[in-house]
N, C-alpha and C positions, 0 to 999 in steps of 0.2 A: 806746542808745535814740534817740536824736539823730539818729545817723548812719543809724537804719534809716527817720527820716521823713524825709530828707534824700533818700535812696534811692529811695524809695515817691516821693514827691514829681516826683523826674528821671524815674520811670518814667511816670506820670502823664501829665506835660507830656512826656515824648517817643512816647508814646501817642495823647495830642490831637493832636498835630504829624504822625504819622503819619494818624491821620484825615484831618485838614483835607486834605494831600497827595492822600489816596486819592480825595477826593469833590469837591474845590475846584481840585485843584494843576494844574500842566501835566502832561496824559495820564490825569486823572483820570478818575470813572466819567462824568460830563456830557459831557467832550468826547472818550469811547468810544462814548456814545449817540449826538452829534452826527455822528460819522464814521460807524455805523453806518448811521444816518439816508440819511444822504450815499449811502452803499454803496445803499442799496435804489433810491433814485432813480435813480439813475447805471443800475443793472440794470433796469429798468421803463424808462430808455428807451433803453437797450442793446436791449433785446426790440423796441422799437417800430423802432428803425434795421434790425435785424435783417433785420426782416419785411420792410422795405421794399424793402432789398438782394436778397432772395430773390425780389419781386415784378420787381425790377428787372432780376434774370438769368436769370426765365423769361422775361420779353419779348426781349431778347435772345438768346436759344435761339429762340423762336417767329420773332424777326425773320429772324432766318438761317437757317432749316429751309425758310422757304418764301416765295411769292408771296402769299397769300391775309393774311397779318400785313402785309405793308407796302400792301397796296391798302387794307384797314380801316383803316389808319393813315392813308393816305391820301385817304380821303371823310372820315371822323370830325374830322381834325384840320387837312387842308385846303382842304377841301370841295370834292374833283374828283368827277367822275363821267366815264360811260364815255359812249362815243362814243353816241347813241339813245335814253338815258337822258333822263327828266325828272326835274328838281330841286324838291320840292316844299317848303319852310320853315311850320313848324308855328310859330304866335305864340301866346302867350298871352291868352284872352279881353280884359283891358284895355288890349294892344299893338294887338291887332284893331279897335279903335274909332277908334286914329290911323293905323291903317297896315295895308295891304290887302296879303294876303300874293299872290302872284302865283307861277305856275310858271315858271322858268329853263329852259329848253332849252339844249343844246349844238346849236354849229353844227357 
């Protein structure tokens, strides 16, 4: 009789000990959530780089396919224009009241 509470008792306590392990321990269910966690953000901006790569190797395609990509590229981002062309600079209402916007000509 002894020996069977003795028994029951080790199973017990090696029962809690397997709990605590599964919910508390190293690789428990908390730091399964935590890495999942991890996993989903890591993917959300995995998607976000993605996109951007793809945005970034149609231009690329666009730039090398033709003439008409890198002239856009070039008034937009370096502000040329062609030879007869007038340059007009849009301000915004309260830039307008210190500073008069004026037309550029090329010579």
């Amino acid at each position: 009789m002894r020996a069977l509470r003795i028994i029951v008792l080790v199973l017990i306590a090696l029962l809690a000990w397997l709990q605590y392990r599964l919910w508390f321990g190293n690789g428990g269910a908390r730091e399964v959530e935590a890495l999942q966690q991890q996993v989903r953000e890591q993917a959300h901006a995995n998607a976000g780089l993605k996109q951007r790569n793809d945005t970034l190797a149609a231009e690329v395609v666009d730039l090398k396919s033709g003439e008409a990509a890198v002239e856009e590229r070039a008034r937009s981002e370096l502000g040329m224009i062609k030879p007869g062309e007038t340059f007009y600079r849009v301000v915004d209402s309260e830039q307008a009241t210190t500073e008069e916007a004026q037309p550029l000509e090329e010579q």
